[in-house]
C-alpha positions as protocol buffer text, in pm:
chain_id: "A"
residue {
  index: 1
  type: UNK
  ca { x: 7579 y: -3066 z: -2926 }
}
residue {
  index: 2
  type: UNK
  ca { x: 7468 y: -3109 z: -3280 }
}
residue {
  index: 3
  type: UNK
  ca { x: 7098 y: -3282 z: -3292 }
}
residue {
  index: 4
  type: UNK
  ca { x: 7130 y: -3475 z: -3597 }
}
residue {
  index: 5
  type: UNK
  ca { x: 7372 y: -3728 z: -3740 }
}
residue {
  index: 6
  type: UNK
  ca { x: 7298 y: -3797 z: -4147 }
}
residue {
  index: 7
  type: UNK
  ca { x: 7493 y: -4096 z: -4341 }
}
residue {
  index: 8
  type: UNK
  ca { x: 7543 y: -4028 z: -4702 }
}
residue {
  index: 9
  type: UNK
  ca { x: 7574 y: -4297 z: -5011 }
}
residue {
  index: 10
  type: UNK
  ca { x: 7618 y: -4120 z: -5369 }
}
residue {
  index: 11
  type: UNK
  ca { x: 7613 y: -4310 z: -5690 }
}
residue {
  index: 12
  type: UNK
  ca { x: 7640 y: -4061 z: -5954 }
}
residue {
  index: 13
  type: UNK
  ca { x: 7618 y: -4180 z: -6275 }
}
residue {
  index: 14
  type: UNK
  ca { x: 7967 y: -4063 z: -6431 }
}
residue {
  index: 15
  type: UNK
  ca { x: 7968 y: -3989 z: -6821 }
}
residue {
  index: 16
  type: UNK
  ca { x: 8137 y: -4261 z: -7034 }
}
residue {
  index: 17
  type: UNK
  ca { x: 8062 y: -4507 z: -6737 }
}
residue {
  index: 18
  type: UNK
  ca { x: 8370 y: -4373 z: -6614 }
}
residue {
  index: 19
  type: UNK
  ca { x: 8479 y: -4508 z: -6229 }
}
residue {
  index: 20
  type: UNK
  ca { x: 8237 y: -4320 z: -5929 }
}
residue {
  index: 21
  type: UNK
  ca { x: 8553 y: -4331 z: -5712 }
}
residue {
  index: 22
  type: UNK
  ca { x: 8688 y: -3946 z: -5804 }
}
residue {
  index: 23
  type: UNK
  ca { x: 8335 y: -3850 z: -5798 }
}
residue {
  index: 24
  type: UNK
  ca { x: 8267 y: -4015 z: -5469 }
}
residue {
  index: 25
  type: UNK
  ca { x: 8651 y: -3818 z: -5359 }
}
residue {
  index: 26
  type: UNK
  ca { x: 8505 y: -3516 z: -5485 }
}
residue {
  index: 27
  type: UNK
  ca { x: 8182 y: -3546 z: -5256 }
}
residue {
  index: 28
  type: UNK
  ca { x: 8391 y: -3617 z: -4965 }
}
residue {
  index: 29
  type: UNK
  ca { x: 8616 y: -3336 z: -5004 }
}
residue {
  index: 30
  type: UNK
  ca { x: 8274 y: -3132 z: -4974 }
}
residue {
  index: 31
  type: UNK
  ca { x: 8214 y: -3248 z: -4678 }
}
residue {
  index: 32
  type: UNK
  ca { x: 8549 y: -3186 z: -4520 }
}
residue {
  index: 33
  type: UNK
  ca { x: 8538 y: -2838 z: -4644 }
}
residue {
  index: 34
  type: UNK
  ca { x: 8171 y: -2747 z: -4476 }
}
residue {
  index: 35
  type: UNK
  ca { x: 8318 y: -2806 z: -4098 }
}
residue {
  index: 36
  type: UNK
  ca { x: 8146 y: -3060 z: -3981 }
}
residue {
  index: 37
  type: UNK
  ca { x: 8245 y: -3390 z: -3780 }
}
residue {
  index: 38
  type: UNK
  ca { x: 8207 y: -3680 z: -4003 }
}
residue {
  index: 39
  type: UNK
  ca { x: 8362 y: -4054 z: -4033 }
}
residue {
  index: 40
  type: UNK
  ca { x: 8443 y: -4198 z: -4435 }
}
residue {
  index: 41
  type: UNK
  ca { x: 8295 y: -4557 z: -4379 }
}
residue {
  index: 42
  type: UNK
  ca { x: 8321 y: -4843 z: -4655 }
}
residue {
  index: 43
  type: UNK
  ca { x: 8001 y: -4779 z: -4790 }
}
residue {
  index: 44
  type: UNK
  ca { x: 7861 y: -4416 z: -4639 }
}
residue {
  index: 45
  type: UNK
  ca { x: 8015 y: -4173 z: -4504 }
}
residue {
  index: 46
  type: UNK
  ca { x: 7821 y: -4000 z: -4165 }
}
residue {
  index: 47
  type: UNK
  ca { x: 7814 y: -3646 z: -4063 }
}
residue {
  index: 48
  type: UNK
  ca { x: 7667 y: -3436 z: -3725 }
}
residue {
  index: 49
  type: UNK
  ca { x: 7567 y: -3130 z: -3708 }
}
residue {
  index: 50
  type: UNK
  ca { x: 7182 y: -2946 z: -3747 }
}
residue {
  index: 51
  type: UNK
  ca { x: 6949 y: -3075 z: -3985 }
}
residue {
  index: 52
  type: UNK
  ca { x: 6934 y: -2755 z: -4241 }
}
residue {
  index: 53
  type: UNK
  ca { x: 7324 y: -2724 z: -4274 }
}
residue {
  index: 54
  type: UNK
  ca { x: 7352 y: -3128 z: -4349 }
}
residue {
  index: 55
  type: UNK
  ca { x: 7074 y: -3112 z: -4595 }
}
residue {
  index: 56
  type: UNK
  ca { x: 7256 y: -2802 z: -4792 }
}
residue {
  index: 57
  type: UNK
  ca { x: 7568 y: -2987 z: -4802 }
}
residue {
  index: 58
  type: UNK
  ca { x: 7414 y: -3308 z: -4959 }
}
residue {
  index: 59
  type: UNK
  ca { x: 7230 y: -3044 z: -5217 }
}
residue {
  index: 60
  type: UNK
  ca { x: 7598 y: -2896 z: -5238 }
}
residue {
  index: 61
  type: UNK
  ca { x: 7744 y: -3281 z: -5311 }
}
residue {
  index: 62
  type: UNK
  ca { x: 7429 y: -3375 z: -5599 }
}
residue {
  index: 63
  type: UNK
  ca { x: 7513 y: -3020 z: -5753 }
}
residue {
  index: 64
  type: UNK
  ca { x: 7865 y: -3080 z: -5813 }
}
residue {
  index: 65
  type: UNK
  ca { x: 7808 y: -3433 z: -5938 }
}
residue {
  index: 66
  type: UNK
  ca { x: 7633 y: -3207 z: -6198 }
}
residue {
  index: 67
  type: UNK
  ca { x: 7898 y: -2939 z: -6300 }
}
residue {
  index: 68
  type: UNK
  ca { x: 8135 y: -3284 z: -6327 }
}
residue {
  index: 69
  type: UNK
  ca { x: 7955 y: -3401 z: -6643 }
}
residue {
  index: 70
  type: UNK
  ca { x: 7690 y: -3689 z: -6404 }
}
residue {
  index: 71
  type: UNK
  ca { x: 7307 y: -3680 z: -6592 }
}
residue {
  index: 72
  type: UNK
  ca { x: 7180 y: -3828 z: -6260 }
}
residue {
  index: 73
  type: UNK
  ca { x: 7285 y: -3907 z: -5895 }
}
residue {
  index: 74
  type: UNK
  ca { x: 7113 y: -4141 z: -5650 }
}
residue {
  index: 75
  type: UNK
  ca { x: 7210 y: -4055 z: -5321 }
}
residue {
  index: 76
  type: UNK
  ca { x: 7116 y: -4286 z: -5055 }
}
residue {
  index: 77
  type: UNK
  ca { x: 7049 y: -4058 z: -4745 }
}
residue {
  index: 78
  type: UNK
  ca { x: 6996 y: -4144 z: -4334 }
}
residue {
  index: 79
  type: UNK
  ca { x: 6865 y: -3926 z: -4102 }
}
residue {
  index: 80
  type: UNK
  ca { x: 6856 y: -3958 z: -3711 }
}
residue {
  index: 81
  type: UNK
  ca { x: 6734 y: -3678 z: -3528 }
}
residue {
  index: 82
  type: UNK
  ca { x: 6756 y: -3613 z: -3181 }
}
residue {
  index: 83
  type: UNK
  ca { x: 6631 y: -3292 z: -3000 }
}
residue {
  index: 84
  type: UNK
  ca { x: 6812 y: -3371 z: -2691 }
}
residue {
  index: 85
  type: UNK
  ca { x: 7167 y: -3389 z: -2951 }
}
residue {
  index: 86
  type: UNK
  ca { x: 7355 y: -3669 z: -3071 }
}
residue {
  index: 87
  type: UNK
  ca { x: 7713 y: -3773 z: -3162 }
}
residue {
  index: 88
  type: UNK
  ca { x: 7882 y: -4033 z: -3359 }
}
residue {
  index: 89
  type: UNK
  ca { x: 8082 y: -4139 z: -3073 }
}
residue {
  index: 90
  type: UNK
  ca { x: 7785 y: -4175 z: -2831 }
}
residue {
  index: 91
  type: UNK
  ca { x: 7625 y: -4435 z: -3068 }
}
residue {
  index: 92
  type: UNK
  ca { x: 7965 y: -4636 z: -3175 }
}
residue {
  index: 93
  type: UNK
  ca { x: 8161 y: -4581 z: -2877 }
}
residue {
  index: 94
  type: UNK
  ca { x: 8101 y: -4945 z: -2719 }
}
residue {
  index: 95
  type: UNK
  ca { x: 8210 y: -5083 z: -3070 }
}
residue {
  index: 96
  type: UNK
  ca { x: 8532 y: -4830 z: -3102 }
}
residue {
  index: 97
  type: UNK
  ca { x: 8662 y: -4996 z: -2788 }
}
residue {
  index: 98
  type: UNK
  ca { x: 8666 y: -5321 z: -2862 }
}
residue {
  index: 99
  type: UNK
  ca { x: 8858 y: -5272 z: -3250 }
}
């Protein structure tokens, strides 16, 4: 069981003020190539797994922001660790049910 779930916002700031949305595609896309369980919400998008490999794929997202033309990123980031392990489901599972 993975011990950490962390929720990702990234705003890069695209050259010619162009939309964030293929950006913000492109940063997702990393994240369903690295393997690990995640949910696409509205305004973050959450992933599980350990600590170290979630932190090298948000360093992976901010440096291809780069090599796509963006001078700066803000990335919004939420960590919750657990040493016992955590999952998405565990902590939305009540709410799943009732959609």
């Amino acid at each position: 069981m993975a011990s950490t779930l962390l929720s990702i916002q990234i705003l890069p700031h695209t050259p010619g003020g162009e939309s964030v949305f293929p950006y913000v595609d492109r940063a997702i896309e990393i994240i369903q190539n690295a393997g690990v369980p995640f949910r696409v919400g509205p305004l973050e998008t959450t992933m599980e797994g350990e600590l170290p490999e979630l932190l090298a794929i948000v360093a992976k997202m901010n440096e291809e922001m780069v090599k796509m033309g963006c001078r700066s990123i803000l990335s919004h980031v939420k960590i919750y660790h657990n040493v016992d392990g955590i999952t998405m489901k565990e902590l939305t599972q009540k709410y799943d049910e009732t959609v």
